[in-house]
C-alpha positions, 0 to 999 in steps of 0.5 A: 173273809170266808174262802169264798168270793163270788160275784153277783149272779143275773137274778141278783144284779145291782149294777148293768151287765157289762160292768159285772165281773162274771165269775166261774159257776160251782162245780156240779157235785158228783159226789161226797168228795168233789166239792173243795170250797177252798179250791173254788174260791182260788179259782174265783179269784184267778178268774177274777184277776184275769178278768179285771187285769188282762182281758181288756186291752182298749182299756189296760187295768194296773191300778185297782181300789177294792172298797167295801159297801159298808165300814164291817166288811173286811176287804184286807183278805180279798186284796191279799189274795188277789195280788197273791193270784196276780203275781202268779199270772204276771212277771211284773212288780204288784203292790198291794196297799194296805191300810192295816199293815204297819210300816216296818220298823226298819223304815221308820224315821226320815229314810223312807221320807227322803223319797226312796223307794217304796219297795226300800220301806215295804215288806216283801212276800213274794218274788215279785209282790210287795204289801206297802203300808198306806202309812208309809205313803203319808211322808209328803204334807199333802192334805191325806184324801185329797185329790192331789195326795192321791195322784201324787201317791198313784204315781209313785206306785206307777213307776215302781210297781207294774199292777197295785191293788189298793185297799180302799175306804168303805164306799158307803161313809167315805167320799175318798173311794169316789176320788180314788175311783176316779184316779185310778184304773177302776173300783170294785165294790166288795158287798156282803153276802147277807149283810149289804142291802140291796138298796144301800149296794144301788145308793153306793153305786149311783153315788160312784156312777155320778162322780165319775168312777170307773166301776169294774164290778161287784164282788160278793164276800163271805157267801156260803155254800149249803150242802146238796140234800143227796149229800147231806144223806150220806154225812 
């Protein structure tokens, strides 16, 4: 991922308004020195995980499945940084559930099968943060994707974790992120600036509305920004 997330802005919705996660605008550029494309994209993401995980109290959010539009976006970056951001605006226990990261090799074998805790077999990255193998989730026989797996891995992490945030399948080849949308708390879909068509975004989105999905919002990955022309002058 580019350093930089951004939600969809009005002239670009695909989805309705209020499920749209509203995100801070650029700074206005005062000068050669102002614009901190890194310091923007912490501030996005802060505003992200207060908007999603602390504002809606009718509702609470403590489970999150962040899904790419298409299997080449790369969501592994955003999740890290969301539950990095997360764990700094909360005192309780995140986990963020990859489907990248190995299960580390101290945990492999009939330990973590014995039911022990997920925290026992994940790798610890912050004080309060741990990034938990989607391997290690797979010790029971239940069919991996299926209804009953989910709800069984979702109260796992329940009672060990206050928030997870779970890398999800791609929304556009996989059913499972419907399913997970539906057990969880919500789904954000991660589109891809130049990249996701506007149809298959308004397919993919339909598809999870029909299924019952609770859609938090859309997240626009890898946008870049184009240099100020007054700025461009003085480089």
């Amino acid at each position: 991922m580019n350093a930089n997330a951004n939600v969809l802005q009005r002239s670009e919705l695909i989805v309705p308004a209020e499920q749209v996660i509203p995100l801070p605008q650029p700074e206005i550029f005062r000068g050669a020195y102002d614009w901190n494309p890194e310091r923007f994209a912490r501030e996005q993401i802060c505003s992200l995980v207060r908007r999603v995980f602390f504002t809606n109290r009718a509702q609470p959010v403590r489970q999150v499945v962040f899904c790419a539009a298409e299997p080449h976006t790369d969501v592994g970056p955003i999740c890290e940084q969301v539950g990095r951001a997360l764990a700094l605006e909360t005192s309780g226990d995140i986990a963020i559930v990859s489907g990248n990261s190995p299960l580390p090799e101290a945990a492999q074998g009939p330990t973590h099968q014995a039911g022990a805790e997920i925290k026992s077999w994940s790798t610890q990255i912050a004080i309060n943060l741990w990034r938990v193998p989607h391997s290690g989730l797979c010790e029971l026989r239940q069919e991996s994707g299926t209804g009953r797996y989910w709800i069984s891995r979702l109260a796992r992490l329940q009672n060990d974790f206050e928030y997870v945030v779970i890398h999800g399948p791609a929304a556009g080849t996989s059913s499972e992120s419907a399913l997970l949308g539906q057990l969880a708390d919500g789904i954000i879909l991660v589109l891809e600036a130049n990249n996701t068509r506007r149809a298959t975004a308004r397919k993919i989105i339909e598809t999870l509305e029909g299924s019952h999905s609770r859609i938090l919002g859309t997240v626009l990955s890898e946008r870049t920004f184009p240099v100020p022309e007054r700025i461009y002058r003085r480089l």
